[in-house]
Backbone as a printed PyTorch tensor [residue, N CA C, xyz], in Angstrom:
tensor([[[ -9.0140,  55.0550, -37.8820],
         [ -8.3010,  54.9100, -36.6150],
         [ -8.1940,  53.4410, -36.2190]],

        [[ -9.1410,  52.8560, -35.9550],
         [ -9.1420,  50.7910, -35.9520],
         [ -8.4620,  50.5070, -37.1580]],

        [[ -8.1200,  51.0840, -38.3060],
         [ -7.2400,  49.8440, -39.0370],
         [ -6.1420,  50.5820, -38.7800]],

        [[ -5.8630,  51.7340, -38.4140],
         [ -4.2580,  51.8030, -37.7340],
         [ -3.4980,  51.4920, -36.5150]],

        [[ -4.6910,  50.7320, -35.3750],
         [ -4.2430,  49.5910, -34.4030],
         [ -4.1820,  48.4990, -34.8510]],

        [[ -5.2010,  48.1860, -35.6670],
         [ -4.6320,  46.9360, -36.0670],
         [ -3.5760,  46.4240, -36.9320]],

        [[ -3.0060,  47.5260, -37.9120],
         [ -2.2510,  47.3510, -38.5820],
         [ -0.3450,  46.9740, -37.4680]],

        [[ -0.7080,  48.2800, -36.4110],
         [  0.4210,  48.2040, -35.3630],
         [  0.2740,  46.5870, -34.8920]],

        [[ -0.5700,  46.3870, -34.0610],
         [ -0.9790,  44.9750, -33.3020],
         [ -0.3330,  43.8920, -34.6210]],

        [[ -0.5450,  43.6310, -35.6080],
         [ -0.0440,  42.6070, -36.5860],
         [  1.2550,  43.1020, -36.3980]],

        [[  1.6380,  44.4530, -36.5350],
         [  3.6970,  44.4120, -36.9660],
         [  4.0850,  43.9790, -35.4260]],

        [[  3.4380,  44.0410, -34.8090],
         [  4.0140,  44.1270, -33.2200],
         [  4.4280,  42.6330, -32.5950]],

        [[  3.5990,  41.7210, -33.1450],
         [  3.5150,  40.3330, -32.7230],
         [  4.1570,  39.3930, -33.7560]],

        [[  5.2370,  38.8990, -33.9020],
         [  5.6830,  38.1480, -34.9420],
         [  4.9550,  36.7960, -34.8140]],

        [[  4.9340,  36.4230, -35.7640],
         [  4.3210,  34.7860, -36.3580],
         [  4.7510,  33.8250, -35.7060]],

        [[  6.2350,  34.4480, -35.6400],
         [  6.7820,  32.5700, -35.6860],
         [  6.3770,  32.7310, -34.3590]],

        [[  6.3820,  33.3350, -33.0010],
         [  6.4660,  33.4670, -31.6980],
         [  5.2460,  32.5120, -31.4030]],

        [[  4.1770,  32.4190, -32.1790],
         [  2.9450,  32.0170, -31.6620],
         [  2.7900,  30.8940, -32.4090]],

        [[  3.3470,  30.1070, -32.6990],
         [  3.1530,  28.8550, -33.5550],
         [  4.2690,  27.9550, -33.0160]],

        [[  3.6120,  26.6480, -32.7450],
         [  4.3510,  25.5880, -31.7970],
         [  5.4160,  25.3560, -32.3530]],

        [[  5.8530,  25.1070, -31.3230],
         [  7.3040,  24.1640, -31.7030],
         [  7.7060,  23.1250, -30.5590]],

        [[  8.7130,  22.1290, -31.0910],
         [  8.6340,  21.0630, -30.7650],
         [  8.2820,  19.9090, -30.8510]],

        [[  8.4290,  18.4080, -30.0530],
         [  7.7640,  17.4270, -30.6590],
         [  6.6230,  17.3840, -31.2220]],

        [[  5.7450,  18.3990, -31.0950],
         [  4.3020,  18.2780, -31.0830],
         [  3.7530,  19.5230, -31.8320]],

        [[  4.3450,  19.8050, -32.7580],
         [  4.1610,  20.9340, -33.5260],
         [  3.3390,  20.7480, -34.6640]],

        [[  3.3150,  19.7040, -35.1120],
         [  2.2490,  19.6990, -36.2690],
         [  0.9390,  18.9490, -35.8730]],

        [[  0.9830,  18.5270, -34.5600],
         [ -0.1520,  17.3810, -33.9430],
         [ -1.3260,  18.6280, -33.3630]],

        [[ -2.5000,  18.0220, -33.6370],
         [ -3.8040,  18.5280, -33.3690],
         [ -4.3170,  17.7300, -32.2830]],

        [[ -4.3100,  18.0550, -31.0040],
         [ -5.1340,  17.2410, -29.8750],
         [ -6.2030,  17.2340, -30.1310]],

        [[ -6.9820,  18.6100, -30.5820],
         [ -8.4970,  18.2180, -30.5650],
         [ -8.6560,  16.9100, -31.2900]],

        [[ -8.4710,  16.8950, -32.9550],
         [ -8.8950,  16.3430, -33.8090],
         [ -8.2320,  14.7520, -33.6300]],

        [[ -6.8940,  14.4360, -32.9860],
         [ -6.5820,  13.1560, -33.4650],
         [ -6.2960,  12.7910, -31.6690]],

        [[ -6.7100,  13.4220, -30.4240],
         [ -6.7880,  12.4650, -28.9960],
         [ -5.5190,  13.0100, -28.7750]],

        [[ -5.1920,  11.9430, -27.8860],
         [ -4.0390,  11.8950, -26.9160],
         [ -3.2220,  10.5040, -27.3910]],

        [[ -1.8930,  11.2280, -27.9530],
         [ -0.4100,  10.3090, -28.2920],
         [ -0.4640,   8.9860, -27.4610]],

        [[  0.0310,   7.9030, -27.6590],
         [  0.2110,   6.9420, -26.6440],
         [  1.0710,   6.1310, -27.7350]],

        [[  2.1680,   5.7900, -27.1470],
         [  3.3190,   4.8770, -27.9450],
         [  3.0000,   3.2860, -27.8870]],

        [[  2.6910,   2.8780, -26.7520],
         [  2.2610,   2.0490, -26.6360],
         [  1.0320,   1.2740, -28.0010]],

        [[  0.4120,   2.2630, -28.0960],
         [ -1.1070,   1.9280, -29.0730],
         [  0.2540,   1.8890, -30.6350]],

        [[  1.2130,   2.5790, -31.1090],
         [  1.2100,   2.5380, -32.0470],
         [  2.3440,   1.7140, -32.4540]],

        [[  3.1120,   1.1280, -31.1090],
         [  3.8410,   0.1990, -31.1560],
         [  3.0230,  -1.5170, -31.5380]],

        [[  1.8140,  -1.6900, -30.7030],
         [  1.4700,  -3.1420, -30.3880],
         [ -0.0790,  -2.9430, -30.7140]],

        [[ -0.8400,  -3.7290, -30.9700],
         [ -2.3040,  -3.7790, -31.2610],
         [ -2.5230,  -4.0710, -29.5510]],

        [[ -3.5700,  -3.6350, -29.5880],
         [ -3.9130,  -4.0100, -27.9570],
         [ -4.9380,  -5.6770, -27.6330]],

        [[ -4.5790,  -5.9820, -28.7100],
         [ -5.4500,  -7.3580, -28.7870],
         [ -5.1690,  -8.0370, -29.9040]],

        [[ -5.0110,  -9.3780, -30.2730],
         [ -4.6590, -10.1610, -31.1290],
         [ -5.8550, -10.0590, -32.0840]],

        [[ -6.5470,  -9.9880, -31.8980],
         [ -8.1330, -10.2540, -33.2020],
         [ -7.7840,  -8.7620, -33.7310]],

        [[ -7.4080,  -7.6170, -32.9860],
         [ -7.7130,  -6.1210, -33.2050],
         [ -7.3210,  -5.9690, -35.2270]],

        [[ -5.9790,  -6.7730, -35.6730],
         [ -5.1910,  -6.5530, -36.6850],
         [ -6.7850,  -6.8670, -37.5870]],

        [[ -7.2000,  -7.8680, -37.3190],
         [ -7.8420,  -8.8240, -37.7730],
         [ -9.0300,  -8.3180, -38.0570]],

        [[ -9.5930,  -7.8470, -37.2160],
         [-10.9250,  -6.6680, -37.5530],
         [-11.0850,  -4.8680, -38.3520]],

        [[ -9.2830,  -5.0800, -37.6330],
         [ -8.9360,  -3.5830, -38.5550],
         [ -9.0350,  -3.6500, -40.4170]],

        [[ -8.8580,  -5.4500, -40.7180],
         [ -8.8630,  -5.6860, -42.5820],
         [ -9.8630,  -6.4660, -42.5050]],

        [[-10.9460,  -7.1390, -42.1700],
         [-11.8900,  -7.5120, -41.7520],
         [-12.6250,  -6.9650, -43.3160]],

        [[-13.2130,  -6.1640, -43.7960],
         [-13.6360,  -5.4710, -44.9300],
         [-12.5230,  -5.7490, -46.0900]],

        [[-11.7240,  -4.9290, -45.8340],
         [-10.2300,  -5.4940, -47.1640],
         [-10.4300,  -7.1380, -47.3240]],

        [[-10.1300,  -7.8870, -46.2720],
         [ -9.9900,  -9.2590, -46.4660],
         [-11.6400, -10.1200, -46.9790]],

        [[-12.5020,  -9.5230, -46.6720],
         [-13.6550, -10.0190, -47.1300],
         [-14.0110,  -9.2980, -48.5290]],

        [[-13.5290,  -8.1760, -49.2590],
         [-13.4160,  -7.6150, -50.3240],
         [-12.8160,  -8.6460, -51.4040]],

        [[-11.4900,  -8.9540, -50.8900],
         [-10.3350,  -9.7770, -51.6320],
         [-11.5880, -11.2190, -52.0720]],

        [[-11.7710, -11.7040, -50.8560],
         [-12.6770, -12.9810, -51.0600],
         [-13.3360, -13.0740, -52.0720]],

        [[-14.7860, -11.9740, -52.1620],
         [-15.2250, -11.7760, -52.6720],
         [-14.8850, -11.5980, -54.0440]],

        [[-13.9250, -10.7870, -54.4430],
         [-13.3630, -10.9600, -56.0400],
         [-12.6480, -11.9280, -56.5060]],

        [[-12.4350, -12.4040, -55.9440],
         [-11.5970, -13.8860, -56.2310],
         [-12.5410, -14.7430, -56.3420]],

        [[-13.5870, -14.9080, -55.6820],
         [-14.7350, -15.4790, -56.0280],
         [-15.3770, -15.7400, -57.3530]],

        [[-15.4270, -14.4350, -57.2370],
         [-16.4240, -13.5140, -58.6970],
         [-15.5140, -14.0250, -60.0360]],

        [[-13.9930, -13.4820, -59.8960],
         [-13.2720, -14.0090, -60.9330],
         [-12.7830, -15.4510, -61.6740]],

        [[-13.2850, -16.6120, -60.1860],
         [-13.7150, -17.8750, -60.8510],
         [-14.7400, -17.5000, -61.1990]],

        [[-15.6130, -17.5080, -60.9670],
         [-16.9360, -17.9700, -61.3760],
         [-17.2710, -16.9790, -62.6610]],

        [[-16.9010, -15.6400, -62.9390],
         [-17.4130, -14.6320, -63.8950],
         [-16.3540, -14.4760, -64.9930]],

        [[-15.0960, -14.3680, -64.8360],
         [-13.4970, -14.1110, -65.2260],
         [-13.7440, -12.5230, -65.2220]],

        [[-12.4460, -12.1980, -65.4450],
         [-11.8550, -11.1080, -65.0100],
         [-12.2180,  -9.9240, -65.0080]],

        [[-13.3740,  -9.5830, -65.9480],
         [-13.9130,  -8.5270, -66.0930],
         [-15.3030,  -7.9000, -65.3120]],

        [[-15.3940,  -9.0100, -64.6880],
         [-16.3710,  -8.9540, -63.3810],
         [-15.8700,  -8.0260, -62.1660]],

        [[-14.9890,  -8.7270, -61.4910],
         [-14.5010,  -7.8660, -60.1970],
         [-13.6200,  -6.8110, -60.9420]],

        [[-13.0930,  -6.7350, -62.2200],
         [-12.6280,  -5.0170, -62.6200],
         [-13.4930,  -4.0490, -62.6700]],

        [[-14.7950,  -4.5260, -62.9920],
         [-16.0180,  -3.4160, -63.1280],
         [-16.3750,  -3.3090, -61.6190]],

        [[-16.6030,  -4.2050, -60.6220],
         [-16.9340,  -3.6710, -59.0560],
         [-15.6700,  -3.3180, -58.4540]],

        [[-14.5770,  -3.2350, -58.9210],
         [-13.6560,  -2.2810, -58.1840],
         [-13.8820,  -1.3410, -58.7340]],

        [[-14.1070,  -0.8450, -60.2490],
         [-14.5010,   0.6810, -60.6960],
         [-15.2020,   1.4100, -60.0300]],

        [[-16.2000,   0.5430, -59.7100],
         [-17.5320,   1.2620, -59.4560],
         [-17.2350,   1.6200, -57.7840]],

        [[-16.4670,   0.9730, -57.1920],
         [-16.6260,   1.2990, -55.7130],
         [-15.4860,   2.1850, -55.6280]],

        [[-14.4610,   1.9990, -56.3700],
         [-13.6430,   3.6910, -56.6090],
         [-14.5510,   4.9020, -57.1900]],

        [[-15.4700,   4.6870, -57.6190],
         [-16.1070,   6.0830, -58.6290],
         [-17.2200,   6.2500, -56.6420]],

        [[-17.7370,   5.5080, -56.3260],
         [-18.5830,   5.5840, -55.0770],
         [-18.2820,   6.2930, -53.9460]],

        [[-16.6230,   6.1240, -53.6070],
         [-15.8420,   6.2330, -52.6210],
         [-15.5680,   8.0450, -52.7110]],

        [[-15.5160,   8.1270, -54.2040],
         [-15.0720,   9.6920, -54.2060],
         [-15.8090,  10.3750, -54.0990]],

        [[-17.4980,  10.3280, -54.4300],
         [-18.1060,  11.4380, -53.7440],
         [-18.4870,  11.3230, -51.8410]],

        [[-18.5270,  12.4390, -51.4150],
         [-19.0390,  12.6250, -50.2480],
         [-19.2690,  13.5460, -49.7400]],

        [[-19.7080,  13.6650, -48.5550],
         [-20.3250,  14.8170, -48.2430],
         [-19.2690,  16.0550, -47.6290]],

        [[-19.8400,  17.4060, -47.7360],
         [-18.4470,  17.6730, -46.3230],
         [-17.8950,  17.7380, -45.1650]],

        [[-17.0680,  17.4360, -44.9850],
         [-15.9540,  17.1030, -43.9000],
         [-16.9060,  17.1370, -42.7990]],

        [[-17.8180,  18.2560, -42.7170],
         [-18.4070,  18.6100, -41.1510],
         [-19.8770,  17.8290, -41.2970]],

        [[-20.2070,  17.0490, -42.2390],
         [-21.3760,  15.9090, -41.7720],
         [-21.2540,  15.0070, -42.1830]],

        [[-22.0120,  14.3230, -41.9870],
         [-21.7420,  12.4160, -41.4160],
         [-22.5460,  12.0580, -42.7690]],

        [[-21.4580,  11.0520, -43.7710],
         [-21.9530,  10.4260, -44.6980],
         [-22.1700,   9.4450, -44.5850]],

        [[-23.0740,   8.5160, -44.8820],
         [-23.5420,   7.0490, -44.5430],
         [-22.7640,   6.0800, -45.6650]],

        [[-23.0120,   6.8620, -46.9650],
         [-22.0280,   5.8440, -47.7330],
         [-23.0340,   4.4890, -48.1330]],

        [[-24.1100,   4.9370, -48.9260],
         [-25.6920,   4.0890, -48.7200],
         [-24.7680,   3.6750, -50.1230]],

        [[-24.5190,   3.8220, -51.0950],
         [-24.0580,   3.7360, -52.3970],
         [-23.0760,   2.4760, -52.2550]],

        [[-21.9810,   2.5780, -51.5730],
         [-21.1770,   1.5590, -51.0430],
         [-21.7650,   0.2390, -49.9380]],

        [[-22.8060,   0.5400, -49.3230],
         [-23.0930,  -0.4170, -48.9170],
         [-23.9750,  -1.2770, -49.8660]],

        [[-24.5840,  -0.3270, -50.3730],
         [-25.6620,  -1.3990, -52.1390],
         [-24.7370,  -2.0990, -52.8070]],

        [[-23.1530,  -1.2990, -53.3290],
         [-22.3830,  -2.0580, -53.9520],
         [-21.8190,  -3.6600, -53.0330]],

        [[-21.7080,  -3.7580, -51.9570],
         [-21.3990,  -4.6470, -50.8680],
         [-22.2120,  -5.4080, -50.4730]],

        [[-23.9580,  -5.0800, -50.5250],
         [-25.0560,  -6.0290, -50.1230],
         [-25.0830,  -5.8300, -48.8430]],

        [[-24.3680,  -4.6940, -48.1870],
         [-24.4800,  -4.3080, -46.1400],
         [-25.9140,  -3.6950, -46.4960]],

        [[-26.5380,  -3.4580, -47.2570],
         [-27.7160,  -2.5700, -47.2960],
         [-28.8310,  -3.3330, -46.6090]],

        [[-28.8640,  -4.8050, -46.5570],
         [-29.7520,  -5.4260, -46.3860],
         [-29.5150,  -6.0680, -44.6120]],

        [[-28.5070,  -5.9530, -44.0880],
         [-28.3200,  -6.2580, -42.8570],
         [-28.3320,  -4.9600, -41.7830]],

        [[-28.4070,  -5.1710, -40.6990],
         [-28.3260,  -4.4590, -39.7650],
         [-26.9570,  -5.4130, -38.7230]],

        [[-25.8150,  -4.1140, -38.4580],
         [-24.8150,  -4.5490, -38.0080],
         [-24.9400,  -3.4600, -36.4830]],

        [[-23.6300,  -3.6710, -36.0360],
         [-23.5360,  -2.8110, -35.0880],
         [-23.2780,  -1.6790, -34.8730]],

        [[-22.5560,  -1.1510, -36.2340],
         [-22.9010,   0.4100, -36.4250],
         [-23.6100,   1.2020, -36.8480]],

        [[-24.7620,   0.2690, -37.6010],
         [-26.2200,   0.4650, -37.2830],
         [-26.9800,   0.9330, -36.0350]],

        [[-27.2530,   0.4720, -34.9730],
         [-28.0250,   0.6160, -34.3280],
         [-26.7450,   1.2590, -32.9840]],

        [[-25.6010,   1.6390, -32.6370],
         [-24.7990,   2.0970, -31.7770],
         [-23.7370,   2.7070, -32.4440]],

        [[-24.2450,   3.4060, -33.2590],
         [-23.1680,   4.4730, -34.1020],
         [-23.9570,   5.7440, -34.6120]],

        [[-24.5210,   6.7980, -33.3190],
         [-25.2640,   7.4510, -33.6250],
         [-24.4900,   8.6370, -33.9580]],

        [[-24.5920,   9.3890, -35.3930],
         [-23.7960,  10.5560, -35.3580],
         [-23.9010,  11.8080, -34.9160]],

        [[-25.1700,  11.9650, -34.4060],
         [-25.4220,  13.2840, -33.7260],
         [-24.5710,  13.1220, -32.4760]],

        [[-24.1370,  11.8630, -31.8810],
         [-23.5550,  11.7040, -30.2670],
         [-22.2660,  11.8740, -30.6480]],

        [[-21.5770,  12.0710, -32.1650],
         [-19.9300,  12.0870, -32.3300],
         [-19.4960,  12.7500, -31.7490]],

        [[-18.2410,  12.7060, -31.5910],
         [-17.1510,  13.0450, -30.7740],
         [-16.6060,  13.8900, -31.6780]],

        [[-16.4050,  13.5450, -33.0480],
         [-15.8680,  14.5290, -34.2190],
         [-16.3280,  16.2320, -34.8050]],

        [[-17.3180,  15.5680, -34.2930],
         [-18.4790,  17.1450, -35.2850],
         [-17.7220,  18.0060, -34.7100]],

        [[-17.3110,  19.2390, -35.5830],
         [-16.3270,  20.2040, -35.3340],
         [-16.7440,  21.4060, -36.3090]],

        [[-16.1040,  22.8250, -35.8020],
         [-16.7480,  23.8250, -36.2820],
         [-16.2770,  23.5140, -37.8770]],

        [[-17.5510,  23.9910, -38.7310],
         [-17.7510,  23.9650, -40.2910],
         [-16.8130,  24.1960, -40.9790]],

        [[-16.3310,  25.6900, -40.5330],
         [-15.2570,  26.2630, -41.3990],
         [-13.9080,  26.1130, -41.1080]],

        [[-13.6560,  25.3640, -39.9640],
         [-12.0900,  25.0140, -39.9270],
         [-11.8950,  23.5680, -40.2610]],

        [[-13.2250,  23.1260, -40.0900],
         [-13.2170,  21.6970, -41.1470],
         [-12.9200,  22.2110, -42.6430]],

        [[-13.5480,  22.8040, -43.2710],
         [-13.1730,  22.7960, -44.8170],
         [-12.1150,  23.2720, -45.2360]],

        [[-11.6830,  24.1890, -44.3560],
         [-10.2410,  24.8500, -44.5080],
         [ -9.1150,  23.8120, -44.2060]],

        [[ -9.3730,  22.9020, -43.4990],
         [ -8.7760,  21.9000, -43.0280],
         [ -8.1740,  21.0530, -43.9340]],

        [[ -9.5560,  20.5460, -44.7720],
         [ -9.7020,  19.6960, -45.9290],
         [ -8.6800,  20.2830, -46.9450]],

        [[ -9.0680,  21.5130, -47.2660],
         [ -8.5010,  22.4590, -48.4790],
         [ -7.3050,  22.5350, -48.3930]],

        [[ -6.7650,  22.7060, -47.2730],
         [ -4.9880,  22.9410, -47.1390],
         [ -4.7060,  24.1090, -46.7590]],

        [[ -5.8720,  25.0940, -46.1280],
         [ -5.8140,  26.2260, -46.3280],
         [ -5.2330,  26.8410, -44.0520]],

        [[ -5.6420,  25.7770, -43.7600],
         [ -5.1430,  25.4060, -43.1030],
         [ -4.2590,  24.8780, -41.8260]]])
C-alpha cells in the first residue's frame, strides 16, 4: 500500500516544476555566498591581485632559482612531485592540511597566519557528508 502512494506522489509532481530556473539556476547559495558584481568586476584593494598569486609568484621564483643554480632537471622533478602531492586528499567533507606540500615548500618549519587563525572546526564550509561526495562525484 506505501509503495502505491508513493509511486502516485512521484507521477503526480513533475521534475521540471521543482527545479530553478532563471538567472540563478545553477548557483548554490549555501556553498558559494551571496553574488556581488561589484567583487567580480574590481579587486577590492590593489595588493588583493597580489596576494591572490603571492604562492604562484613565489613558486615561479623559486624554480628559476633552482634552474640557475641546479639546470633543468631540478625544478622538473619539484614540479612532479608537487603535482603527484596535490592529487591526493582527503574527502570533500574534512579539512586537509596538505603537510606533504608544505615539506615540499619548507612552510613546514614556519608558523604563518593560517596557522594559528584558521581553525577548521570554526569553518563556515563543513557541510553534510553525503551531499558533499555526491557533489564531488557529479552525482549531483
Amino acid at each position: 500500500d506505501s509503495r502505491g502512494v508513493s509511486s502516485l506522489l512521484k507521477a503526480s509532481i513533475p521534475v521540471a516544476e521543482l527545479a530553478a530556473s532563471g538567472p540563478l539556476e545553477g548557483y548554490d547559495l549555501l556553498r558559494r555566498g551571496f553574488t556581488s558584481v561589484k567583487n567580480e568586476l574590481l579587486p577590492s584593494h590593489p595588493l588583493e591581485l597580489s596576494e591572490k598569486n603571492f604562492q604562484l609568484n613565489q613558486d615561479k621564483t623559486n624554480f628559476a632559482t633552482l634552474r640557475n643554480i641546479q639546470g633543468l632537471h631540478a625544478p622538473l622533478k619539484l614540479q612532479m612531485e608537487f603535482r603527484a602531492v596535490k592529487q591526493v586528499q582527503r574527502l570533500p567533507f574534512l579539512h586537509s592540511s596538505n603537510i606533504a606540500l608544505d615539506t615540499l615548500r619548507g612552510n613546514d618549519e614556519s608558523i604563518s597566519f593560517e596557522d594559528v587563525l584558521n581553525d577548521p572546526s570554526q569553518s563556515e564550509v563543513m557541510g553534510e557528508p553525503h551531499m558533499m561526495m555526491e557533489y564531488k562525484l557529479g552525482l549531483l
